[in-house]
C-alpha positions in Angstrom: 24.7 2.2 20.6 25.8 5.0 18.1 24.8 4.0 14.5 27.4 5.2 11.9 25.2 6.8 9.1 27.0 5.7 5.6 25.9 6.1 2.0 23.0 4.0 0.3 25.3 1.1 -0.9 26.6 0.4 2.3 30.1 -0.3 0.5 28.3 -3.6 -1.4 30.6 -3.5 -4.8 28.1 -3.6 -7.5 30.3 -6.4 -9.0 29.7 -8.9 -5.9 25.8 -8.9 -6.5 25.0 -11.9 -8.4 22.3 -10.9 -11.4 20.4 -14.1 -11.0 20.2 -13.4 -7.2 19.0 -10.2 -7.7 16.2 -11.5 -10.0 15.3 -14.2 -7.3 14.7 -10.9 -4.3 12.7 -9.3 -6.6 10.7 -11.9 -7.6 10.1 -12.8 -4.0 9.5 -9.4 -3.4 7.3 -8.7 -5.7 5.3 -12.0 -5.7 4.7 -11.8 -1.7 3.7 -8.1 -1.3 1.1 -9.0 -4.3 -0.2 -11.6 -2.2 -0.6 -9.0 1.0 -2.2 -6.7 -0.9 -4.8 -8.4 -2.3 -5.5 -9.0 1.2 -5.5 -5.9 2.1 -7.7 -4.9 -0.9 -10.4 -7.0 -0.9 -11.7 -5.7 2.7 -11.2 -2.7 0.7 -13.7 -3.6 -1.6 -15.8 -5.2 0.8 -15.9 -2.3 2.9 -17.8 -0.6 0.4 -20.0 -3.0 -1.2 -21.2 -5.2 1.1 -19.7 -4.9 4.8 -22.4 -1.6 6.0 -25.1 -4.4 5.1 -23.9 -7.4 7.1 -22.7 -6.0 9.7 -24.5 -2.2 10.2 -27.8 -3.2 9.3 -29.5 -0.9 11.9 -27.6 2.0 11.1 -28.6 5.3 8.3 -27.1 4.3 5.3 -23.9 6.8 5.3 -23.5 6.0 9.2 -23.3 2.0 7.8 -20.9 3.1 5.5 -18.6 4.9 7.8 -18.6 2.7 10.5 -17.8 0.1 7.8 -14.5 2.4 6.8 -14.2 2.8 10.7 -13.7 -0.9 11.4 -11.1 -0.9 7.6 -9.4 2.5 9.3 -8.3 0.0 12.1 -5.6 -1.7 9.7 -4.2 1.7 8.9 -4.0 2.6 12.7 -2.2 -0.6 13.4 0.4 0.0 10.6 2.8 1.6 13.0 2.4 -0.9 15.6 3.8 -3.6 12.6 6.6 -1.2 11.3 7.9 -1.2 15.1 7.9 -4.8 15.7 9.1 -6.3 12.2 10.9 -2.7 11.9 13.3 -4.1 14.6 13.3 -7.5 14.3 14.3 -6.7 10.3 17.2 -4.6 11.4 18.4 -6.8 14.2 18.2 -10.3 12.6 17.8 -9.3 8.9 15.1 -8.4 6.2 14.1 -12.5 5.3 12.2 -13.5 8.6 10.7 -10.3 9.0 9.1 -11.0 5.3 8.0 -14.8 6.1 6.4 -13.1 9.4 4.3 -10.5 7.6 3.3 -12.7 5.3 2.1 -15.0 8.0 0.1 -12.3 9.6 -1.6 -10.7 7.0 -3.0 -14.2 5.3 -4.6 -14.9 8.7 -5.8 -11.8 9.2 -7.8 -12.4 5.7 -8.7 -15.9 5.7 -10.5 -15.9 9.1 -12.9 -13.0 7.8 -14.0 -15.4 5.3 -15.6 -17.2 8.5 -16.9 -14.1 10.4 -20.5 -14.5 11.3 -22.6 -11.7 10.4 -24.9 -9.1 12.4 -28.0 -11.4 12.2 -26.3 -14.0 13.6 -24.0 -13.0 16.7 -25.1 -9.0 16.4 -22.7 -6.8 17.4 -19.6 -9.1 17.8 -19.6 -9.7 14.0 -17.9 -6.1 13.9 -15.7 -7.0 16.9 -14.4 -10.1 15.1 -13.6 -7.6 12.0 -11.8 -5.1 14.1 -9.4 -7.7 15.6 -8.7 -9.1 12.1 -8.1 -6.1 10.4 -6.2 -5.7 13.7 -3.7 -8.5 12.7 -3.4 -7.3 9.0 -2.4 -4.3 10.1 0.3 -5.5 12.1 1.3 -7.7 9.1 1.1 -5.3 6.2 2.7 -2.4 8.4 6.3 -4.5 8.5 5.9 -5.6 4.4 6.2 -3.0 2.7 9.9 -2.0 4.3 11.5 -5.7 4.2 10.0 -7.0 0.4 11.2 -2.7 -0.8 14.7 -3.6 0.7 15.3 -7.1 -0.3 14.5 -6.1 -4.1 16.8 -2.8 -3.4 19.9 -4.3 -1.2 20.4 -7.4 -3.6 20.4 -4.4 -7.1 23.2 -2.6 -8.4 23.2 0.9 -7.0 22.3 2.7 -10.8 19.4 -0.1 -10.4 18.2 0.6 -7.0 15.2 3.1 -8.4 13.8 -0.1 -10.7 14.5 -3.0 -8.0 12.7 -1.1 -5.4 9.9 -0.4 -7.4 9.0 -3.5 -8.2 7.4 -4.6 -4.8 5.5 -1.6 -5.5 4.0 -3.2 -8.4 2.0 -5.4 -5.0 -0.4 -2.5 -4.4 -1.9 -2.2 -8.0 -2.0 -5.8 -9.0 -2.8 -7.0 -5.9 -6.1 -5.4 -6.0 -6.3 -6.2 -9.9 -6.7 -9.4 -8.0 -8.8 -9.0 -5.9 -11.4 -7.1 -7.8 -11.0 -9.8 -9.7 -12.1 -12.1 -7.3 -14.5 -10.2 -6.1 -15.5 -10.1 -10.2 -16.1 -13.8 -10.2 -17.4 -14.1 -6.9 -19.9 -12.0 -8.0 -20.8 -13.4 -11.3 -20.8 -16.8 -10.2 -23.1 -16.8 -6.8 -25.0 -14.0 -8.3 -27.7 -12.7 -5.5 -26.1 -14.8 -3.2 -23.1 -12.4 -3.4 -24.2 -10.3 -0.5 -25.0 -13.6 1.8 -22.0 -15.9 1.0 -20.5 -15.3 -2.3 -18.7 -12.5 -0.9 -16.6 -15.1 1.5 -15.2 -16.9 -1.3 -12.3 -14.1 -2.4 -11.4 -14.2 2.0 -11.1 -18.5 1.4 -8.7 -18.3 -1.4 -6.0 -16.2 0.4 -5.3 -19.7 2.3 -3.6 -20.9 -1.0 -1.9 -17.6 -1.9 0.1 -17.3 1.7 1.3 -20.9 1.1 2.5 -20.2 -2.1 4.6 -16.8 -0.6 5.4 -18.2 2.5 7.1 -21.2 -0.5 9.0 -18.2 -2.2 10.1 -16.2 0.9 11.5 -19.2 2.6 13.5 -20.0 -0.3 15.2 -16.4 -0.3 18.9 -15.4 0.8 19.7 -12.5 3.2 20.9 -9.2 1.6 24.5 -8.2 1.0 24.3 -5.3 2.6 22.8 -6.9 5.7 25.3 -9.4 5.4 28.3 -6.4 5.6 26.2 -5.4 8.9 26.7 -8.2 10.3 30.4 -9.0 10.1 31.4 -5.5 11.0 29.2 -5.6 14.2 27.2 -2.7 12.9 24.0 -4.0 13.3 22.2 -2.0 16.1 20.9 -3.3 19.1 17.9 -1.0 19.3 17.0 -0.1 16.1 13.6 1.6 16.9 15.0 3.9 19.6 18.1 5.2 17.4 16.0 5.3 14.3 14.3 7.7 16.3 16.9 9.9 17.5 18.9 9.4 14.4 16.6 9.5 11.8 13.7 12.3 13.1 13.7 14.5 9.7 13.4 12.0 7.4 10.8 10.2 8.9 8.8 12.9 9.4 9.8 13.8 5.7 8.7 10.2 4.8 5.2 11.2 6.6 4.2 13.9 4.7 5.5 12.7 1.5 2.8 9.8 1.5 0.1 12.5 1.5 -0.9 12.6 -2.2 -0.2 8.9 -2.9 -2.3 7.7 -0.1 -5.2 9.8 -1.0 -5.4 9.4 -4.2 -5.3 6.0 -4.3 -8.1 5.6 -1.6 -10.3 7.9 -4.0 -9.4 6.3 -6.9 -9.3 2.6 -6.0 -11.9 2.0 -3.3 -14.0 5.3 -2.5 -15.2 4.6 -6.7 -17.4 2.1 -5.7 -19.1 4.5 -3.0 -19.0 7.1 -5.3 -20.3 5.1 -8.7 -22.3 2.4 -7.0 -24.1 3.8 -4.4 -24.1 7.4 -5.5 -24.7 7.2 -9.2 -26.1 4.1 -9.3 -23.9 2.7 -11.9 -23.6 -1.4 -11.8 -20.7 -2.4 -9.6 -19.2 -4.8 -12.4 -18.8 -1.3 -14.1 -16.7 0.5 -11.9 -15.1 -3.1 -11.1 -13.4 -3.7 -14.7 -13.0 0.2 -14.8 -10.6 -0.2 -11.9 -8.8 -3.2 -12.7 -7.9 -1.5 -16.6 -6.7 1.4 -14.9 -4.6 -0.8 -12.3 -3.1 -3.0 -14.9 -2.1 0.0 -16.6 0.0 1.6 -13.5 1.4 -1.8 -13.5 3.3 -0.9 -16.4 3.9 3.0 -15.3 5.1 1.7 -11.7 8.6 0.0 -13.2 9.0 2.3 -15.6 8.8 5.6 -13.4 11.1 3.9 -11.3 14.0 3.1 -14.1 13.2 6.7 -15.2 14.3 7.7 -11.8 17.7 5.9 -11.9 18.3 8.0 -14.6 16.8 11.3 -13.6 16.8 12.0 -10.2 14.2 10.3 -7.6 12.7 13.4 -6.6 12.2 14.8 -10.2 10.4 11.8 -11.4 8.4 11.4 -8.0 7.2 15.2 -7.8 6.2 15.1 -11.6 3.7 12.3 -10.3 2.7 14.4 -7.4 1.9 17.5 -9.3 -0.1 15.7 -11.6 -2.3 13.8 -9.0 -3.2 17.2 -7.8 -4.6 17.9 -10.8 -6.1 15.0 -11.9 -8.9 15.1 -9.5 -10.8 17.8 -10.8 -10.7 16.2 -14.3 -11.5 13.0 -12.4 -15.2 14.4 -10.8 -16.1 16.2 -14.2 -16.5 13.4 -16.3 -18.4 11.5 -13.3 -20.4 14.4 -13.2 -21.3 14.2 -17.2 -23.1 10.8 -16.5 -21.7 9.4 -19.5 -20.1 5.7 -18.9 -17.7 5.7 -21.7 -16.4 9.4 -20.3 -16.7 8.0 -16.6 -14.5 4.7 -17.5 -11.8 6.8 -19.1 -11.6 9.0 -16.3 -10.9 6.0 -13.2 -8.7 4.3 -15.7 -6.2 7.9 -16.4 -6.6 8.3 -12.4 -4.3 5.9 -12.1 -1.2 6.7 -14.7 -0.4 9.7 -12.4 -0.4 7.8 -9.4 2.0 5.3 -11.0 4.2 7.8 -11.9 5.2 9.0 -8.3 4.2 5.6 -6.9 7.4 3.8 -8.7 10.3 6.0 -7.6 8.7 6.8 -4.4 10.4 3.2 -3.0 13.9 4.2 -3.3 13.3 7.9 -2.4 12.4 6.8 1.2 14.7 3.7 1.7 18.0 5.8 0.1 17.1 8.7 3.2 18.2 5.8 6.1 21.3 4.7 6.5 21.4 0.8 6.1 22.0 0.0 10.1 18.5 1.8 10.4 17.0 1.8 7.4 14.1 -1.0 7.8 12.9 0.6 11.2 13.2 4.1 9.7 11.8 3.5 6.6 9.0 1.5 8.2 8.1 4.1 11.2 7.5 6.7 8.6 6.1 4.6 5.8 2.9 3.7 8.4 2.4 6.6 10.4 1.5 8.3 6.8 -0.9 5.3 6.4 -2.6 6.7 9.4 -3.2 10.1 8.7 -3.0 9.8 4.9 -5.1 6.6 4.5 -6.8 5.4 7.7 -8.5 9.1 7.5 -9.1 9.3 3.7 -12.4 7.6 3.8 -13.6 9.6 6.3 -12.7 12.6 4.8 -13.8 11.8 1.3 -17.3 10.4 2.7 -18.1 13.8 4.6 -16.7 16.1 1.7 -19.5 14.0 -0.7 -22.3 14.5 1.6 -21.5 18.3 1.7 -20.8 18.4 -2.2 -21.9 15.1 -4.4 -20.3 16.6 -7.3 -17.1 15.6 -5.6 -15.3 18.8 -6.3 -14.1 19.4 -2.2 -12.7 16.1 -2.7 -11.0 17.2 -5.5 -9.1 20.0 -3.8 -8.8 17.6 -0.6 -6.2 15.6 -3.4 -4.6 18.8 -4.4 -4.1 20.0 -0.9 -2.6 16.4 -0.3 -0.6 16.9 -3.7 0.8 20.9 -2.0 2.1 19.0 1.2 3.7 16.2 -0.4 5.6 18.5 -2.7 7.1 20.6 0.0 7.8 17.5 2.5 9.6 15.5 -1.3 11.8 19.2 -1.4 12.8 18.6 2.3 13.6 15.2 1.9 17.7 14.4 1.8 18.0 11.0 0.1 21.8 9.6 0.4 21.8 8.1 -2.9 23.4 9.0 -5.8 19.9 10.1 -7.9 18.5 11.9 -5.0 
């Protein structure tokens, strides 16, 4: 089947988009992909403060650490596998199941780590049990982040896509807000206990959360856009396979692009607790509420970067962000390097504004570059393979860098390097949209 590659709006009149249905996507949108990513970010967390105990006990310290970030790289490496099953599925019977499936996924994937036995009691098949999970919330999160970015897009007025898409980007930062919190009062409340059975707790409450999105997504409509699809016969048949041979620059656009937003954000968001806990020795509530200020605060940039983006161009707004996360790092490992907490705090908490900056228009940039017959299997094929390379290997990287220089300056210009690639792949990028 030949796919007819048309504009962004699909030939949806702004004036046949209901505002109060609009509101609705994005609230579902938003509300659900929070959910999935505090799933996703407390094994995050965990994978750093507590897993290389449990579960490498035997191993040298930084082997426990990696193998821990081994076993979390697994969910990254599976991200592809989910964007080509909900990828399809989304553009063949429409974004709304494809949402109440991820959702599905990933809170099982979470909630059955909560009951993993550890190393001391079934050895080796503790990690096994971990891989298969993070497995499963691979799959899940790898078809989200497409079908909750094109709900809150397809249901806006075109001058509104850049702020409706970037809400559901909003899910990444306050979704781990969340769980750091969690992992906060998991740790005050069990206290020593924390590293035995306290740390379970945060896995047992994602139960509740997935019933509360799989409640909002049920109760969602099917895009308009999707809708026009449908009654011209122009959905595709094999979405994957044409988004493939339709679609090759941008996606591999969309692959590089991610560079400096996944690798920043894996520095700045988890690798801290490596880096201030176990390195510096600085108490792991610290770096905690340190996050979860600077988190909150690219709450608030994410939106407004993307409205900014409606207004100036996608890719002016976006490489602005880039640019600035390049830079950022070296400020970021001097003032961990003065020792001083108030300087160290400020530093992870400005980490984040730069992130937030690219992070917001970064949504609509990507979706606006498929046209709409392809756009969840396009968007979603490119979207996870630069999870793999930009954020399955991040850890990796950044661990072997600070054993080679603790001062954290090669991981510094590992960001900028990141920051130089996504610049030139952003400058490649065609978007069809009108604020390209």
């Amino acid at each position: 089947m030949s796919v007819e590659i048309r504009s962004a709006g699909a030939g949806i009149a702004s004036g046949a988009i209901d505002s109060r249905d609009s509101r609705r996507a994005v609230l579902a949108s938003t509300i659900g992909t929070v959910i999935e990513w505090y799933d996703f970010g407390l094994y995050a967390i965990a994978a750093g403060l507590v897993f290389p105990q449990l579960f490498f006990p035997k191993s040298d310290p930084v082997v426990a650490v990696l193998s821990s970030f081994l076993v979390f790289a697994v969910g990254y490496i599976a991200r592809p596998l989910g964007a080509l099953i909900f990828g399809h599925y989304g553009d063949r019977i429409g974004r709304k199941g494809a949402l109440v499936a991820t959702v599905l996924l990933m809170g099982a994937g979470t909630f059955f780590v909560a009951l993993v036995p550890t190393y001391r009691e079934i050895g080796v098949w503790g990690a096994v049990i971990l891989c298969v999970l993070r497995l499963l919330q691979g799959i899940g999160i790898g078809g989200e982040w497409s079908g909750s970015v094109l709900v809150a897009m397809e249901w806006a007025k075109s001058h509104k896509h850049g702020l409706f898409a970037s809400w559901p980007q909003i899910g990444v930062p306050m979704g781990t807000v969340l769980a750091n919190l969690a992992v906060v009062g998991a740790s005050l409340t069990t206290g020593a206990a924390f590293t035995t059975w306290g740390w379970r707790v945060p896995f047992a409450i994602s139960f509740v959360l997935v019933i509360v999105g799989l409640w909002i997504r049920l109760g969602l409509e099917e895009t308009p856009i999707f809708q026009e699809l449908v009654r011209e016969s122009r959905v595709a048949r094999r979405p994957v396979p044409e988004a493939v041979r339709v679609c090759w620059r941008p996606i591999l656009a969309t692959v590089f692009l991610r560079m400096s937003e996944l690798a920043s954000f894996i520095v700045f968001a988890f690798m801290v607790f490596t880096i201030g806990v176990r390195m510096l020795h600085l108490s792991r509530d610290f770096i905690l509420v340190a996050v979860m200020i600077g988190l909150t605060v690219e709450c608030c940039i994410v939106p407004f970067s993307g409205g900014l983006s409606d207004r100036f161009g996608r890719k002016r707004v976006f490489m602005t962000g880039v640019a600035l996360s390049g830079l950022v790092g070296f400020l970021y490992f001097a003032g961990f390097s003065t020792g001083a907490p108030a300087i160290i705090a400020i530093v992870i908490v400005l980490s984040f504004v730069p992130h937030g900056i690219q992070y917001g228009p970064e949504a609509a940039l990507i979706a606006e570059s498929f046209p709409p017959a392809l756009r969840y299997s396009g968007s979603s094929i490119g979207y996870q393979l630069a999870s793999v390379i930009g954020g399955g290997l991040a850890p990796f990287i950044t661990t072997g860098l600070l054993v080679r220089d603790p001062a954290g300056y090669l991981v510094a210009c590992y960001l900028a390097a990141a920051a130089i690639i996504s610049l030139i792949a952003a400058a490649l990028l065609r978007p069809q949209g009108e604020q390209a």
